[in-house]
Structure formats: C-alpha cells, structure tokens
C-alpha positions in Angstrom: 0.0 0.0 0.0 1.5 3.5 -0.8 -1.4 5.7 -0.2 -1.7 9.2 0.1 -5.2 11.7 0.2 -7.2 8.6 0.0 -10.4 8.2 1.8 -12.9 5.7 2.9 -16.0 6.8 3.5 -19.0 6.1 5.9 -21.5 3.3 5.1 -18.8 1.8 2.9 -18.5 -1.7 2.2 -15.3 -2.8 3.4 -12.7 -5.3 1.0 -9.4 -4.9 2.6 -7.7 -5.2 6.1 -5.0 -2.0 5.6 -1.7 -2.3 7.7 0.3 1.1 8.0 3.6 0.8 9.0 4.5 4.1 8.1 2.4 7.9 7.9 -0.9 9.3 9.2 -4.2 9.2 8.6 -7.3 10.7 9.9 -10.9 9.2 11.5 -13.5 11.4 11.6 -16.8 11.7 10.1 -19.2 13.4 7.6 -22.0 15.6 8.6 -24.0 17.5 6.0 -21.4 17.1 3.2 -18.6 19.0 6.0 -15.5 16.4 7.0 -15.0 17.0 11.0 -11.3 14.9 11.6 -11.8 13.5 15.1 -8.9 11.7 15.4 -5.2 10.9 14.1 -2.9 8.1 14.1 0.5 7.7 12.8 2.5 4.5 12.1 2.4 1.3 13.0 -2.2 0.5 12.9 -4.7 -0.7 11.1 -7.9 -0.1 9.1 -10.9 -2.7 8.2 -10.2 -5.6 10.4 -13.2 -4.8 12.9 -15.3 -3.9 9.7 -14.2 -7.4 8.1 -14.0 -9.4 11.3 -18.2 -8.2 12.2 -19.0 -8.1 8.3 -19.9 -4.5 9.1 -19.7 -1.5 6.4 -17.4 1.8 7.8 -19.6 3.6 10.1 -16.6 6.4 9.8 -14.5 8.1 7.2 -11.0 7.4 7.6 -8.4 9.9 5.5 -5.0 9.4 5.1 -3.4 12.8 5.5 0.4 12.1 4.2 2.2 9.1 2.2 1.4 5.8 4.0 3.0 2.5 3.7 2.2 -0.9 4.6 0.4 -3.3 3.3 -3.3 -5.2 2.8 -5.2 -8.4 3.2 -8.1 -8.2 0.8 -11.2 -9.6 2.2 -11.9 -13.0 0.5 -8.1 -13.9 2.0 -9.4 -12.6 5.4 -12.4 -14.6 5.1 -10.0 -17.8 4.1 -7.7 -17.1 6.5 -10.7 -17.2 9.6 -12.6 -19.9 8.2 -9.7 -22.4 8.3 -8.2 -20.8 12.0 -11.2 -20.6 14.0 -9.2 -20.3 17.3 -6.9 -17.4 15.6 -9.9 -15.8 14.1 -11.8 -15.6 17.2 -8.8 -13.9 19.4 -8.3 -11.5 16.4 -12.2 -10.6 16.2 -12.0 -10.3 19.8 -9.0 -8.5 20.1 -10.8 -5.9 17.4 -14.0 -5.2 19.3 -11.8 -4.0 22.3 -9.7 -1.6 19.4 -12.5 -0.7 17.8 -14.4 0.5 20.6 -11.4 1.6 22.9 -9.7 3.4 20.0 -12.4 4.9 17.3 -15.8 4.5 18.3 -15.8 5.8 21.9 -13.8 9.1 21.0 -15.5 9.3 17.9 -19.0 9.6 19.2 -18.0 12.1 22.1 -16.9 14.1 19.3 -19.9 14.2 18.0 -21.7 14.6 20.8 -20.2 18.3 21.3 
C-alpha cells in the first residue's frame, strides 16, 4: 500500500484489512457534506479488520493525511484465513471489538456529541 489523500467513506463496504507501518491518517466523520477529523494516528495501525472481522460496512470516514505504507489483506483472503483458524480468528475478532471500541468508536462519538 503506498497511499496518500485517500479516503474511505462512511457506510462503505469494506474489501481490505489496511496495515500502515508508516504515515498518518485521519478518523473522523461526515455531517451534512462537511469532513470533521476526530482523530489521528501515525505509524504502525490498522484499518478494516473490525469492519471485516463483524461483516460490518465503515460507520466512519478514515483519511490518510500524508504518504502511507504498509500493506493489505483483501477480504476473501481474510475470510479464508478465519474460516480455516477458528481459534486465531476468534482472538483476532476479539481483540478488534476491544480496538475498535477503545480506539475509534468511543472518542469518535464524544466528538460528535459536542
């Protein structure tokens, strides 16, 4: 992956696990056509693996804001990957939730909330 001013938006289905290992991007959301960053991460995370793990689409638009690096799992390899390690799978999905929830969606929504 060698992105850079790329977005995934809201509501959008989901077909990669990205792995940065290098730059920044941005999670925030959209409200009434206006982008309001919420949050920033640089190096070393990852995007899409709660979204793949829960078969959920992106409930939040995340932006890379320089030149990332890294690299991807596209989702029917994901898929493979969990359907043959079940006991892997289900640490990782667990392991996600916490992320997820810990990470994004709790300081997300409190953003929104103000």
């Amino acid at each position: 992956v060698n992105k850079k001013g790329n977005s995934f938006l809201g509501e959008e289905e989901v077909n990669e696990v990205l792995f940065f290992e290098k730059g920044t991007y941005g999670v925030g959301f959209e409200l009434n056509k206006v982008f309001s960053m919420g949050i920033k991460f640089s190096n070393s995370n990852v995007i899409g693996a709660y979204e793949l793990c829960f078969m959920q689409r992106s409930e939040y638009v995340y932006k890379t804001l320089s030149l990332c690096t890294g690299f991807f799992v596209r989702r029917r390899n994901w898929r493979k990957i969990f359907s043959i390690h079940h006991k892997i799978s289900d640490e990782i999905s667990s392991q996600c939730l916490i992320n997820y929830k810990q990470f994004i969606k709790t300081r997300i929504d409190k953003i929104k909330e103000a």
